[in-house]
C-alpha positions in Angstrom: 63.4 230.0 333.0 63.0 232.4 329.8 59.6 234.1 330.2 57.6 234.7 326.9 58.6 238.3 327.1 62.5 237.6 327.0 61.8 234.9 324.6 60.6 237.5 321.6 64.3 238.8 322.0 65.1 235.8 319.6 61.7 236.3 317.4 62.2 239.9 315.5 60.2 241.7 318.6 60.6 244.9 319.2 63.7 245.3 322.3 63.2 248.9 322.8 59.3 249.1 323.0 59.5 245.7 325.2 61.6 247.4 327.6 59.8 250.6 327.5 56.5 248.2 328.6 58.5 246.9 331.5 59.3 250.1 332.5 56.1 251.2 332.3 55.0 248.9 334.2 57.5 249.5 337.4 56.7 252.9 337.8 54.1 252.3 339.6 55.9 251.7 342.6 56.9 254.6 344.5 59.8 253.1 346.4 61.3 250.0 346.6 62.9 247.8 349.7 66.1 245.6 348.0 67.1 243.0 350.8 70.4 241.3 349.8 69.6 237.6 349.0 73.6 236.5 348.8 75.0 233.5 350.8 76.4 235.6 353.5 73.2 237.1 353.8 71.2 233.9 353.7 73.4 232.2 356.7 72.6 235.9 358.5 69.0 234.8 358.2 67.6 237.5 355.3 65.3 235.3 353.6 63.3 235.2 357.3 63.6 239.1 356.8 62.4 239.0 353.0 59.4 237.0 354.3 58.2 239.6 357.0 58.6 242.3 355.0 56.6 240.3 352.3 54.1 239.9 354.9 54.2 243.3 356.6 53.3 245.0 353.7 50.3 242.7 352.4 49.1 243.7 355.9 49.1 246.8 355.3 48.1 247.1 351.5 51.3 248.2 350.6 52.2 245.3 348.0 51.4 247.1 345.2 53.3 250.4 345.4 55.8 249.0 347.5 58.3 246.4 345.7 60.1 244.2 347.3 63.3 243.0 345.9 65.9 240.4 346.8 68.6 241.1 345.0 72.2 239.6 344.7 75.0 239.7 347.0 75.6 243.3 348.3 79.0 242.7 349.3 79.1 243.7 352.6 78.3 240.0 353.7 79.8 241.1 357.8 76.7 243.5 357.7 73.8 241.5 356.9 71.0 240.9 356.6 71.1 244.1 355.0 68.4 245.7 352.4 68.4 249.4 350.9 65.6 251.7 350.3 65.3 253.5 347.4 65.0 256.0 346.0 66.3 257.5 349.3 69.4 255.0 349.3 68.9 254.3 353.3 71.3 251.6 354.1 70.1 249.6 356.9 72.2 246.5 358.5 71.9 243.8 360.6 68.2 243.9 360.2 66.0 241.2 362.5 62.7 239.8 361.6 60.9 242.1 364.7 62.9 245.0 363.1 60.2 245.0 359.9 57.5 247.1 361.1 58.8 249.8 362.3 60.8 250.0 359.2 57.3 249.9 356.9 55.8 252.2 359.3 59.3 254.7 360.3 60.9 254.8 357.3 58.9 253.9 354.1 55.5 255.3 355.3 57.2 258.3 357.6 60.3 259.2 356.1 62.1 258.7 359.3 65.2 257.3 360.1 66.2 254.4 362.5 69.3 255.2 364.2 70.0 252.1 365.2 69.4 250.3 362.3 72.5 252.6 360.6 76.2 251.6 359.6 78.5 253.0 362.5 81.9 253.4 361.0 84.4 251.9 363.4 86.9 254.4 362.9 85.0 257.8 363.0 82.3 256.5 365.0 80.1 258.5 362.7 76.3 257.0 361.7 75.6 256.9 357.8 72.8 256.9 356.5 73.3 256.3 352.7 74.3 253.0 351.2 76.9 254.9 348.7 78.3 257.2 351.5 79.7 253.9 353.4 83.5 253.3 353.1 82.8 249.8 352.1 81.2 251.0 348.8 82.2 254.3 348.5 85.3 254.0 347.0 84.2 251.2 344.4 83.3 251.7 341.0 81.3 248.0 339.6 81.6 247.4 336.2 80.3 243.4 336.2 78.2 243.5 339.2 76.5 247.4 338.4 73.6 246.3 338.2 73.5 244.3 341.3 71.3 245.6 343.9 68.7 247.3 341.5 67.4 244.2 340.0 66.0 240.8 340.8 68.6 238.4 339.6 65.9 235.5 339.1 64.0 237.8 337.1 64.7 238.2 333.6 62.3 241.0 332.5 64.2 243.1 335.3 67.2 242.8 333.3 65.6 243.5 329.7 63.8 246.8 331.3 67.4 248.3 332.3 69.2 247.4 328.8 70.0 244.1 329.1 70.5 242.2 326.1 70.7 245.3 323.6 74.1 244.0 322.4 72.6 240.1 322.0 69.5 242.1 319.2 71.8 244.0 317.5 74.1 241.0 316.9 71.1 238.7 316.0 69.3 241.1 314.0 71.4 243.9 312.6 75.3 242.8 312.3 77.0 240.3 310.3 78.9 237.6 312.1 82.4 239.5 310.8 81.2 242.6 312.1 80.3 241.3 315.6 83.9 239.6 315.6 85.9 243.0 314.3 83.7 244.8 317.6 84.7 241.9 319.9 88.3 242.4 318.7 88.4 246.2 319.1 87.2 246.2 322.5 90.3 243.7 323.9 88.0 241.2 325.6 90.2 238.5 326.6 89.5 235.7 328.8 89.3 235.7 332.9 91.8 232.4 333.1 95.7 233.0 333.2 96.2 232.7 329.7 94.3 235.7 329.3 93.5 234.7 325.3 91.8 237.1 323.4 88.1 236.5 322.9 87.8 237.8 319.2 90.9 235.8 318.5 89.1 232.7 319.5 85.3 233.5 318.2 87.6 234.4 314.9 89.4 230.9 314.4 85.7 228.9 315.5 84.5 230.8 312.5 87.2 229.8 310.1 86.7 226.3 310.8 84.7 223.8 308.4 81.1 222.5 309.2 77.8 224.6 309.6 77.3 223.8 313.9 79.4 225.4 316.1 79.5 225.2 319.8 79.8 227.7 322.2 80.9 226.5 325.5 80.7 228.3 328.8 82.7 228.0 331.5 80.1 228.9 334.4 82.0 227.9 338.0 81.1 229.8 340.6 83.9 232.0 340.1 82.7 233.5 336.8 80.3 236.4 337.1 
């Protein structure tokens, strides 16, 4: 659903001082819990845990500088349900419904840590405490999926506030249709099937054709981030 907010992206409004307004608006939470919402996660259970810790902090008056996020799939899909606390980055796993209090009351209201909540790497037998200091992640670098885990992925204002669609206003409202080709072209996009065929190449010849509607077709399987 495009909220009225995303929809002035396509009206002339402002991008930069609608973003700055949902930013504005976030800060006033002071930390936030992201639960992974993935399939793996969901067959774990998580959307039970999402619930409590809805619940849990409602009880406790916390809903308001508190956010609660479910987010898309973390990866770590053997792990869950799983959820990360920011800004510290404390990576807890496995997490039960009877788990959710002490983690409001420990970790987001004390600042302590729940050992045994922690990711125990198998081979080192070490506890870690940060989600970006697991071997799992630590060694990744997302391109596609960088933004997963830091946004809502239901929400579209979440996107907007963190640059989403900058690209979309500037081609809509600032380049030519030859220009945006020539910068599709430059940057080698090419297709994710096994013909690999450039994506300029093809927005180039769909221009060239006769006839004043064009269609853009998406392929959108569930292999296609």
């Amino acid at each position: 659903m495009i909220t009225s907010a995303a929809a002035r992206l396509t009206s002339g409004g402002d991008l930069e001082a609608l973003r700055d307004r949902l930013a504005s608006a976030g800060r006033r939470y002071t930390q936030t819990i992201a639960d992974c919402g993935g399939t793996g996660c969901q067959a774990y259970g998580c959307q039970q845990v999402i619930d409590a810790f809805a619940q849990e902090l409602a009880r406790r008056g916390l809903q308001d500088t508190v956010r609660l996020r479910a987010t898309g799939c973390h990866g770590f899909c053997e792990r869950g349900p799983l959820a990360v606390l920011q800004p510290s980055g404390i990576f807890y796993q496995q997490i039960r419904i009877e788990d959710v209090p002490q983690i409001v009351d420990k970790t987001v209201l004390g600042q302590e840590i729940i050992e045994s909540l922690l990711y125990c790497d198998p081979n080192t037998r070490v506890t870690i405490r940060k989600e970006h200091e697991v071997p799992f992640y630590k060694h990744q670098s997302r391109v596609v999926f960088g933004a997963n885990g830091l946004i809502d992925p239901t929400n579209i204002d979440e996107y907007i506030a963190i640059g989403g669609y900058g690209a979309l206003a500037s081609a809509l409202t600032g380049l030519s249709p030859e220009h945006v080709i020539d910068q599709v072209q430059r940057s080698g996009l090419r297709g994710r099937g096994g013909g690999g065929f450039p994506t300029g190449r093809k927005w180039q010849i769909c221009r060239a054709r006769p006839g004043d509607k064009k269609y853009n077709i998406c392929n959108a399987d569930e292999g296609d981030p």
